[in-house]
mmCIF file as Biopython writes it, N, C-alpha, C and O atoms, coordinates in Angstrom:
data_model
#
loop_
_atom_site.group_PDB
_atom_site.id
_atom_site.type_symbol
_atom_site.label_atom_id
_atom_site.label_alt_id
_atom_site.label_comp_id
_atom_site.label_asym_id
_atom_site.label_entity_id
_atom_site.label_seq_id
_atom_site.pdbx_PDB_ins_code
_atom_site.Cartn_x
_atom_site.Cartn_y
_atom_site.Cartn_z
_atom_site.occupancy
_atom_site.B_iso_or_equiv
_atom_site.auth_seq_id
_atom_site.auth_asym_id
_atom_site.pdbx_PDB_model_num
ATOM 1   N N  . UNK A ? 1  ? 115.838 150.994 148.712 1.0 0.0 1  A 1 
ATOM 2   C CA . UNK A ? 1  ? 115.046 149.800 148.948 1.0 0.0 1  A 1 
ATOM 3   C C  . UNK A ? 1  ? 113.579 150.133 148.678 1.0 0.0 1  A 1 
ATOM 4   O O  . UNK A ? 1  ? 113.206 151.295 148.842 1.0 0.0 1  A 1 
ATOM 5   N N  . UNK A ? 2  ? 112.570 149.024 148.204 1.0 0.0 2  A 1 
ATOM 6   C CA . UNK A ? 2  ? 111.544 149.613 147.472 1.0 0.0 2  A 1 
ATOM 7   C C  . UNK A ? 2  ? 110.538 148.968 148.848 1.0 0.0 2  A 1 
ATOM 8   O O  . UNK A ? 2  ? 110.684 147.878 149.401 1.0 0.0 2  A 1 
ATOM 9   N N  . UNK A ? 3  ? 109.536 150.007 149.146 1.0 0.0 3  A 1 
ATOM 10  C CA . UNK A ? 3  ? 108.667 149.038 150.061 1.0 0.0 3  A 1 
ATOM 11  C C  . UNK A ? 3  ? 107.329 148.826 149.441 1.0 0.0 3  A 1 
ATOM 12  O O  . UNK A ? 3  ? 107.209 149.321 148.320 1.0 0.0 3  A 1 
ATOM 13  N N  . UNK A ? 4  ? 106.316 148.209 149.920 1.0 0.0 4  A 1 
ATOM 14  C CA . UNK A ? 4  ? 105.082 147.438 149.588 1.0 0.0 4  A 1 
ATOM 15  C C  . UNK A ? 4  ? 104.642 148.687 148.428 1.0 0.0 4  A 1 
ATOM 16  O O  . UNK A ? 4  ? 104.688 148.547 147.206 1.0 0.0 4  A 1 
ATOM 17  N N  . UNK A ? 5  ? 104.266 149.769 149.074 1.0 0.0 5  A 1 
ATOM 18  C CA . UNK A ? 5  ? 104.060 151.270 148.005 1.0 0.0 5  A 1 
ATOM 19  C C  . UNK A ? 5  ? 104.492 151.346 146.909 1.0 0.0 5  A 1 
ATOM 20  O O  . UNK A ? 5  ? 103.651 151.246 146.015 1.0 0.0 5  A 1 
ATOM 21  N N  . UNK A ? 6  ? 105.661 151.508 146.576 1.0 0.0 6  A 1 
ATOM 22  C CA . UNK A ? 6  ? 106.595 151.840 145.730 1.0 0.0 6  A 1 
ATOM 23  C C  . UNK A ? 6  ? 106.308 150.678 144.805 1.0 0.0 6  A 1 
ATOM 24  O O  . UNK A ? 6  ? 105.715 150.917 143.753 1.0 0.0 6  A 1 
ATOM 25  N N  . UNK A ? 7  ? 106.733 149.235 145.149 1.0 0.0 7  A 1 
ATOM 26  C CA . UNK A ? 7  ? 106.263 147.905 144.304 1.0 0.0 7  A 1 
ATOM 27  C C  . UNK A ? 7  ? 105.400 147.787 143.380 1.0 0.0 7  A 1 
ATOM 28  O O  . UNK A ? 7  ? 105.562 147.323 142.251 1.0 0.0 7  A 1 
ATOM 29  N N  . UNK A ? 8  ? 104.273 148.299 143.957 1.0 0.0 8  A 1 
ATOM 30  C CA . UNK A ? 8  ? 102.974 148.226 143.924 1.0 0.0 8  A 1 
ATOM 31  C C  . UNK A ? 8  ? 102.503 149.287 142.609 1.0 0.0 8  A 1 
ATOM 32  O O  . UNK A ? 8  ? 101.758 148.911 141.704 1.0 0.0 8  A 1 
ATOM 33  N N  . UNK A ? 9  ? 103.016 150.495 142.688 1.0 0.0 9  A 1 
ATOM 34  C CA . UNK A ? 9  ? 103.569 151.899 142.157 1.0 0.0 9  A 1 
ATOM 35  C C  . UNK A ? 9  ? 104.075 151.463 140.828 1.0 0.0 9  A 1 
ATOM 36  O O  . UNK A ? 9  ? 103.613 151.901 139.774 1.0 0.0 9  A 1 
ATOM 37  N N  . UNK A ? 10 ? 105.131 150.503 140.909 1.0 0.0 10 A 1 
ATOM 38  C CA . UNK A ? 10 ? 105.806 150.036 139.807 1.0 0.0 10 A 1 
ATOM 39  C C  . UNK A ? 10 ? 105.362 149.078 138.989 1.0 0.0 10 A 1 
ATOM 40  O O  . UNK A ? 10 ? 105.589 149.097 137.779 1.0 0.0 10 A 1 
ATOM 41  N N  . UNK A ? 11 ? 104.764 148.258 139.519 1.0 0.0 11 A 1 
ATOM 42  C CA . UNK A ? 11 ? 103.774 147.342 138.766 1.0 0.0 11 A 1 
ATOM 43  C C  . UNK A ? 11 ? 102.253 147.666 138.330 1.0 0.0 11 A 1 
ATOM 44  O O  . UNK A ? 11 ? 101.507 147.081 137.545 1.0 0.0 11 A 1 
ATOM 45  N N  . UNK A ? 12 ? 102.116 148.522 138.924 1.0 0.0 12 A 1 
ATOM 46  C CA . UNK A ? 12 ? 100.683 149.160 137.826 1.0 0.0 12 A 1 
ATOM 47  C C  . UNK A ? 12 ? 101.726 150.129 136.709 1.0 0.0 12 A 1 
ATOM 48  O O  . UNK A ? 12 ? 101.765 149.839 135.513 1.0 0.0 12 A 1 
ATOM 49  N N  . UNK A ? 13 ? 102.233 150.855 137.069 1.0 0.0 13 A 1 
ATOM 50  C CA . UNK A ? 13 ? 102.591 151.671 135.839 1.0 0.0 13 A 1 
ATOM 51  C C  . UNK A ? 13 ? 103.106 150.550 134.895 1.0 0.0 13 A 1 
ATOM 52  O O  . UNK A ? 13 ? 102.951 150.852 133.712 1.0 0.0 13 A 1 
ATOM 53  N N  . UNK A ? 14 ? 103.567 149.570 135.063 1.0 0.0 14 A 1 
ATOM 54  C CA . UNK A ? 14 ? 104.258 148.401 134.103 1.0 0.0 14 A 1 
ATOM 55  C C  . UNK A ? 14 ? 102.676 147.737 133.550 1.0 0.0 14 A 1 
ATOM 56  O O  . UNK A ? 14 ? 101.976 147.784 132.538 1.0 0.0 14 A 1 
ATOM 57  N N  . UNK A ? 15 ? 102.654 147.319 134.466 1.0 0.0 15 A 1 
ATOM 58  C CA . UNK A ? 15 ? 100.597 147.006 133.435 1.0 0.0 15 A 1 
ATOM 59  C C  . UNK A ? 15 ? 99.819  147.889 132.626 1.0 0.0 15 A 1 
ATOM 60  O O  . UNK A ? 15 ? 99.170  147.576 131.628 1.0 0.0 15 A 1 
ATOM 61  N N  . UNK A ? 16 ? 99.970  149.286 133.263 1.0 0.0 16 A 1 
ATOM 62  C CA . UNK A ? 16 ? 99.546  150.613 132.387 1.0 0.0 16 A 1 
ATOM 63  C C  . UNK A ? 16 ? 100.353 150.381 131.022 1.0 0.0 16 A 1 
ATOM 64  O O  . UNK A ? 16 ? 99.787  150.483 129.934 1.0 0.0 16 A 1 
ATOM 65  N N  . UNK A ? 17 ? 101.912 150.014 131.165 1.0 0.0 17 A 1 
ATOM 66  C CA . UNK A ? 17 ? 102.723 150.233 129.719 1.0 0.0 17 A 1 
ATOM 67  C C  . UNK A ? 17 ? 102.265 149.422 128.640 1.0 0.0 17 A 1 
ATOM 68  O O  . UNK A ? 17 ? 102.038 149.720 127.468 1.0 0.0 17 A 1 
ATOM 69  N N  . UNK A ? 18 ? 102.129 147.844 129.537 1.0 0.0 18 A 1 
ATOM 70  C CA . UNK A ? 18 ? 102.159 146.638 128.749 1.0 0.0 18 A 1 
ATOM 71  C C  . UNK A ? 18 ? 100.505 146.727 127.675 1.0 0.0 18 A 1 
ATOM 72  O O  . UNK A ? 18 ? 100.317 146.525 126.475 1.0 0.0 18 A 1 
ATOM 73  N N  . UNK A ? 19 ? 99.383  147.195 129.023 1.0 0.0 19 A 1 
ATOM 74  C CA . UNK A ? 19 ? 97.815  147.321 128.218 1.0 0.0 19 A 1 
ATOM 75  C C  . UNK A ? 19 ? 98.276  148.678 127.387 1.0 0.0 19 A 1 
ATOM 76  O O  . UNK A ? 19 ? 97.976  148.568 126.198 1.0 0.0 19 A 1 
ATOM 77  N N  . UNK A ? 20 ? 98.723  149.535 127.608 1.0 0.0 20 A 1 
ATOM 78  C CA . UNK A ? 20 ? 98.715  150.267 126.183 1.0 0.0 20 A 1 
ATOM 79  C C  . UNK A ? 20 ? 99.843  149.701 125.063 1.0 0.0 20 A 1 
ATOM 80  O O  . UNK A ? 20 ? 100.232 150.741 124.531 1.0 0.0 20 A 1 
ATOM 81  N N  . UNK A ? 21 ? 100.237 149.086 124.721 1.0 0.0 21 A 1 
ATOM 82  C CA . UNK A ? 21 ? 101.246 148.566 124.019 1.0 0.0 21 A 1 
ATOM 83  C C  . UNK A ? 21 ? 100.442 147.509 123.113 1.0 0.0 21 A 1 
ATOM 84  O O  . UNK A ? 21 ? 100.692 147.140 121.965 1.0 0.0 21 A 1 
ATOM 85  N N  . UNK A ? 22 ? 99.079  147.019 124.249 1.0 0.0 22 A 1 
ATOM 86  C CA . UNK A ? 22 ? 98.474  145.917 123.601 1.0 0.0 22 A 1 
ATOM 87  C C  . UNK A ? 22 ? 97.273  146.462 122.497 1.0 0.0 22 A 1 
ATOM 88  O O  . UNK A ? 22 ? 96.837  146.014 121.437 1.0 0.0 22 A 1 
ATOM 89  N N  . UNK A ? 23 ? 97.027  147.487 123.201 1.0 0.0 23 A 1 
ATOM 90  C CA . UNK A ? 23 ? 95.552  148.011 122.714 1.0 0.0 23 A 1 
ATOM 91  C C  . UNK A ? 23 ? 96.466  149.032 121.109 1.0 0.0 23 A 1 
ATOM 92  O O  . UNK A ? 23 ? 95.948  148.967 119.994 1.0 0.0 23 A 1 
ATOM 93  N N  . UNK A ? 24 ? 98.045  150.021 121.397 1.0 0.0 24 A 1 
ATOM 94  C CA . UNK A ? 24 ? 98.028  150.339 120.176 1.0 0.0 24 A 1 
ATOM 95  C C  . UNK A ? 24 ? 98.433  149.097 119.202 1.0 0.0 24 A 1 
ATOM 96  O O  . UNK A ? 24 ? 98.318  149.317 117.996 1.0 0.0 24 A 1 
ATOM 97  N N  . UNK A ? 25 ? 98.761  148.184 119.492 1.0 0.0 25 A 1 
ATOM 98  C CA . UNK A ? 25 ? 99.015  146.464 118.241 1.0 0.0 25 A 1 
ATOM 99  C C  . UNK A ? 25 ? 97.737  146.467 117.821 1.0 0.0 25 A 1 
ATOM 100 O O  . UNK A ? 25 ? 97.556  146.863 116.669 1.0 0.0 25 A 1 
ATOM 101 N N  . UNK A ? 26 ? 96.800  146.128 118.454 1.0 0.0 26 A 1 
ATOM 102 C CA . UNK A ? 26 ? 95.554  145.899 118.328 1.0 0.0 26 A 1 
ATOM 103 C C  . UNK A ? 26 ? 94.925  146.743 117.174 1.0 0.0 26 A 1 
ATOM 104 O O  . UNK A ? 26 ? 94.505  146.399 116.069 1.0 0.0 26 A 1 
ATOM 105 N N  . UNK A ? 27 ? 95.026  148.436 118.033 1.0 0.0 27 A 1 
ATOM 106 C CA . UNK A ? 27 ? 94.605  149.236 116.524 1.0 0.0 27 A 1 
ATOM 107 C C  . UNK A ? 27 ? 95.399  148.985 115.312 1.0 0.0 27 A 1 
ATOM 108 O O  . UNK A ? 27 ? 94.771  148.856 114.261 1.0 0.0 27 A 1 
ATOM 109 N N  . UNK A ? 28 ? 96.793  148.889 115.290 1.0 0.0 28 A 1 
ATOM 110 C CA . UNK A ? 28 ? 97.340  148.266 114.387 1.0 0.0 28 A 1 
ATOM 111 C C  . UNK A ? 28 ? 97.030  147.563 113.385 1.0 0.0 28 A 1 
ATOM 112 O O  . UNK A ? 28 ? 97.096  147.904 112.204 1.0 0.0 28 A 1 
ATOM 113 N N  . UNK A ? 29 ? 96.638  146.436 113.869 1.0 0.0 29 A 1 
ATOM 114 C CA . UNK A ? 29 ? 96.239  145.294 113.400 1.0 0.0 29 A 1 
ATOM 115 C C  . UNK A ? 29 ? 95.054  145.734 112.247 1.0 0.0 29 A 1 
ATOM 116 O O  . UNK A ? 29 ? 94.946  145.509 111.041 1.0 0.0 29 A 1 
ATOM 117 N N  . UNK A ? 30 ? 94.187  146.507 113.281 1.0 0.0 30 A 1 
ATOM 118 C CA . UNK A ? 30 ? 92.575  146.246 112.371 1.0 0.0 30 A 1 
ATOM 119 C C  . UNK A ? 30 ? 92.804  147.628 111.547 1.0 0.0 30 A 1 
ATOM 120 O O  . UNK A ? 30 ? 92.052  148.075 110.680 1.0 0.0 30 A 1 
ATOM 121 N N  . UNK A ? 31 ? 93.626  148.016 111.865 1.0 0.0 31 A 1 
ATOM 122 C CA . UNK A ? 31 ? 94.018  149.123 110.455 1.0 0.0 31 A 1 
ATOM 123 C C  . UNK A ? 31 ? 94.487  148.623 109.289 1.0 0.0 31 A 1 
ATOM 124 O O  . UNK A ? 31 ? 94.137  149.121 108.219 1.0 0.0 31 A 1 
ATOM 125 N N  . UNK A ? 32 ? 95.484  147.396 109.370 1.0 0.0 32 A 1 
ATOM 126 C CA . UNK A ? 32 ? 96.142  146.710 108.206 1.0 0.0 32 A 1 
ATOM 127 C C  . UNK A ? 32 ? 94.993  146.123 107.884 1.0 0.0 32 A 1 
ATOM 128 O O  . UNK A ? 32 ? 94.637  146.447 106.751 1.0 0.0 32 A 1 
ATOM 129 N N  . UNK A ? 33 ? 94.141  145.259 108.520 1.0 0.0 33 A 1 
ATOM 130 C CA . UNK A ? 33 ? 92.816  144.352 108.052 1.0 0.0 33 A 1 
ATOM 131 C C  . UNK A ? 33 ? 91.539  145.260 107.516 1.0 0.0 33 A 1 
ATOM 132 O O  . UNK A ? 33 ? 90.814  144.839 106.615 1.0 0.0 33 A 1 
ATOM 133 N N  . UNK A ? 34 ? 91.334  146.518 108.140 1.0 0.0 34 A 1 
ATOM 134 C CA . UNK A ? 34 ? 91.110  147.466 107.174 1.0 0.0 34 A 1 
ATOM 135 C C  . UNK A ? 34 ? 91.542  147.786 105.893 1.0 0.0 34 A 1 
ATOM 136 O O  . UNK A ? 34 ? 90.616  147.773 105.083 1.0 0.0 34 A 1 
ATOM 137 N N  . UNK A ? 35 ? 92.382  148.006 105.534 1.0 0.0 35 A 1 
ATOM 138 C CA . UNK A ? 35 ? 93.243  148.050 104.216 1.0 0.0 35 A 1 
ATOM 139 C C  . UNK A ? 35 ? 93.243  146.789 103.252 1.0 0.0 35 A 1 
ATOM 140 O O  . UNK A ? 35 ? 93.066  146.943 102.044 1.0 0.0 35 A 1 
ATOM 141 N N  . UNK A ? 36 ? 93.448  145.534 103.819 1.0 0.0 36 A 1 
ATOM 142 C CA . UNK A ? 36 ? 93.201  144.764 103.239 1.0 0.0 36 A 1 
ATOM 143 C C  . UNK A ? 36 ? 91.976  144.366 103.047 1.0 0.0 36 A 1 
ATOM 144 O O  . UNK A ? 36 ? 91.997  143.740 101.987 1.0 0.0 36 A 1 
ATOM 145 N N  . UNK A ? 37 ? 91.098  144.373 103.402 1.0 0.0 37 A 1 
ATOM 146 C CA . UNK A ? 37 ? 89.871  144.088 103.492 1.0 0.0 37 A 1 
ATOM 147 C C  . UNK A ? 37 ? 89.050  145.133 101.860 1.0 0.0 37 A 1 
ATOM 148 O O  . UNK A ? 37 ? 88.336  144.757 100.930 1.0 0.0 37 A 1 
ATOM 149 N N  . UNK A ? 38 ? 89.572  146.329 102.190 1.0 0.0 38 A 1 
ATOM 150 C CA . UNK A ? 38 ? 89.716  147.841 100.847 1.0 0.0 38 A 1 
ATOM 151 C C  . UNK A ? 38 ? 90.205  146.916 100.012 1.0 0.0 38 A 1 
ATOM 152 O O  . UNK A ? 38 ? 89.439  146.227 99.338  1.0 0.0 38 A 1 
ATOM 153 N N  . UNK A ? 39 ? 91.457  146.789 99.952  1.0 0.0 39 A 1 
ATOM 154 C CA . UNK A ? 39 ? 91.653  146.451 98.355  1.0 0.0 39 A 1 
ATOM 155 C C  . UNK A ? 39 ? 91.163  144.972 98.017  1.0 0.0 39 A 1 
ATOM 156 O O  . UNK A ? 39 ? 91.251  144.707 96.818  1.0 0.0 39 A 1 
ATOM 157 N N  . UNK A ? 40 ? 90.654  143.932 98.847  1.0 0.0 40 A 1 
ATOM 158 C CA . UNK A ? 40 ? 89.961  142.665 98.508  1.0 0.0 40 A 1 
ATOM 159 C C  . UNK A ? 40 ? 88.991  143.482 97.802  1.0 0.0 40 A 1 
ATOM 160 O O  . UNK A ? 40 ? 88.914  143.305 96.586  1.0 0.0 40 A 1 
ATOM 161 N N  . UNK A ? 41 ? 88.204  144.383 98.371  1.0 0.0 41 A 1 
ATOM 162 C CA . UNK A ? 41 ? 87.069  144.781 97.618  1.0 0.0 41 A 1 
ATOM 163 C C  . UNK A ? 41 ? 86.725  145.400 96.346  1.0 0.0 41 A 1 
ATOM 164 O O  . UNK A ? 41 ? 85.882  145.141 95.486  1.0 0.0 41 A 1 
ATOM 165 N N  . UNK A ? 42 ? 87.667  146.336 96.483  1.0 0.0 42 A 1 
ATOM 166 C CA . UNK A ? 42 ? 88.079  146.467 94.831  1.0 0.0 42 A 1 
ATOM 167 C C  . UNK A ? 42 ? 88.870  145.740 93.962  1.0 0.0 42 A 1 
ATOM 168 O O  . UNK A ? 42 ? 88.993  146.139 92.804  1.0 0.0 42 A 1 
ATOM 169 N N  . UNK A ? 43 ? 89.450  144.692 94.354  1.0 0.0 43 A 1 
ATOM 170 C CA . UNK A ? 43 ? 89.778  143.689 93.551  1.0 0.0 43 A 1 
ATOM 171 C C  . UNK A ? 43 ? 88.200  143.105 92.807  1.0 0.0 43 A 1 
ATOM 172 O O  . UNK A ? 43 ? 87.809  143.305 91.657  1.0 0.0 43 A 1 
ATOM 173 N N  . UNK A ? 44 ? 87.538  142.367 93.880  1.0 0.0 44 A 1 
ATOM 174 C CA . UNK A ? 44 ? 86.378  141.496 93.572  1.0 0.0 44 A 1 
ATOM 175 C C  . UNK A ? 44 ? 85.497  142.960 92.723  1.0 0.0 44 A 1 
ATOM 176 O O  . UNK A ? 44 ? 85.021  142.634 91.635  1.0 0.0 44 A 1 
ATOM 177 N N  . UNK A ? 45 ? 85.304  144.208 93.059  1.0 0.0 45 A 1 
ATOM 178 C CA . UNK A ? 45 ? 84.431  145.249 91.926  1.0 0.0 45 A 1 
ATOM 179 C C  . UNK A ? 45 ? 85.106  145.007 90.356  1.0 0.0 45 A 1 
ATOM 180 O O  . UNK A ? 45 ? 84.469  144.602 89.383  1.0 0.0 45 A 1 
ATOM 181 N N  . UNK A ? 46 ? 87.039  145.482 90.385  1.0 0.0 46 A 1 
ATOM 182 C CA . UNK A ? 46 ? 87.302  145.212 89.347  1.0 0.0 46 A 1 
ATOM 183 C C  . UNK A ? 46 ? 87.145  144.089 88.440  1.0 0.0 46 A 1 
ATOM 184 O O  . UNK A ? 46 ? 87.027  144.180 87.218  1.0 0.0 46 A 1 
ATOM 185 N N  . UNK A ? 47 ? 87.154  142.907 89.204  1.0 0.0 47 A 1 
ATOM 186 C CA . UNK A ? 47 ? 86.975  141.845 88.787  1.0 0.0 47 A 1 
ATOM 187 C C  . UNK A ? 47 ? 84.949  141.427 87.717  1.0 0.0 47 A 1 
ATOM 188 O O  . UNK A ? 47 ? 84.581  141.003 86.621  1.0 0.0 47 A 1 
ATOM 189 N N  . UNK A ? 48 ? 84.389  141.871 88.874  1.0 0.0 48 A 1 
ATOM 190 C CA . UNK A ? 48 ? 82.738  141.910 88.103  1.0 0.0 48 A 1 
ATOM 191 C C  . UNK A ? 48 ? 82.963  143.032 86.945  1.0 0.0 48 A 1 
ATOM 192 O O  . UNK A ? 48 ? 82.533  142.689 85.844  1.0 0.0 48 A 1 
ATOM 193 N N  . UNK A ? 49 ? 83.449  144.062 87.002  1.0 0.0 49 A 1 
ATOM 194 C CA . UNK A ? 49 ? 83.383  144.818 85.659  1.0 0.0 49 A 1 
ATOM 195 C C  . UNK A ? 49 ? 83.906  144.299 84.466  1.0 0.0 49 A 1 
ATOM 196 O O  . UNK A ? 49 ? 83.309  144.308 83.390  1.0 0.0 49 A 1 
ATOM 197 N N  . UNK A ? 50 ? 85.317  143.731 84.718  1.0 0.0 50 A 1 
ATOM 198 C CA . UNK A ? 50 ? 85.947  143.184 83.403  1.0 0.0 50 A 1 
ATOM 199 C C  . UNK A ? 50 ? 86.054  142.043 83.321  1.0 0.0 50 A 1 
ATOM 200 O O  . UNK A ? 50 ? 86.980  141.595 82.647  1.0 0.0 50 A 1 
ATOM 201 N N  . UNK A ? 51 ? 85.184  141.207 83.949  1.0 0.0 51 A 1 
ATOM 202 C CA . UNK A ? 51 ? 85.198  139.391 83.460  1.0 0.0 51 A 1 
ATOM 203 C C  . UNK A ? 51 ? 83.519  139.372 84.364  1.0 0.0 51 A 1 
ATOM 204 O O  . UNK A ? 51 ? 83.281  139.091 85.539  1.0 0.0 51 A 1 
ATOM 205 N N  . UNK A ? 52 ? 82.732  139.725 83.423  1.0 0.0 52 A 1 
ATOM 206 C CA . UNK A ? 52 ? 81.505  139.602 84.274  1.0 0.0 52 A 1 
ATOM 207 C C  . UNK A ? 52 ? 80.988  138.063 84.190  1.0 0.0 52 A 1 
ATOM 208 O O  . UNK A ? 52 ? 80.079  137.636 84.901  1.0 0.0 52 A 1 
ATOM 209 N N  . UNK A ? 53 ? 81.811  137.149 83.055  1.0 0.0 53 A 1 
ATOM 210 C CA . UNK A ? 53 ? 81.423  135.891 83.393  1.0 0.0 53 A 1 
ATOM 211 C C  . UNK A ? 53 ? 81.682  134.803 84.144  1.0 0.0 53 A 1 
ATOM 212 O O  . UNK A ? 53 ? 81.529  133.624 83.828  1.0 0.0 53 A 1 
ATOM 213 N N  . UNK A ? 54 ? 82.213  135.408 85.487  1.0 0.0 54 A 1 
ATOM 214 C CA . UNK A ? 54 ? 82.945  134.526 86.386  1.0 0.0 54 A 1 
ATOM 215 C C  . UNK A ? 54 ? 82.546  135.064 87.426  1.0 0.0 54 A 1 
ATOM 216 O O  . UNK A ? 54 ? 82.918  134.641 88.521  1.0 0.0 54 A 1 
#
């Protein structure tokens, strides 16, 4: 049987799991939007070198 302690015990470590779960998505995220963000940019460089009239 779990008392007030133990509960209590169990639900921070479950909030501990859930905020790190959120924060590694998060880095996730702005790593892919990093990357994409890279090759938008060398798209738009390649693009001014070989069609500089647009």
């Amino acid at each position: 049987v779990l008392c007030c302690g133990d509960l209590m015990k169990a639900l921070t470590r479950r909030l501990s799991a859930e905020r790190e779960a959120a924060v590694e998505c998060a880095l996730e995220l702005t790593r892919i939007g990093d990357r994409w963000d890279l090759r938008q940019r060398l798209l738009n460089l390649l693009a001014k070198l070989f069609c500089p009239g647009t």
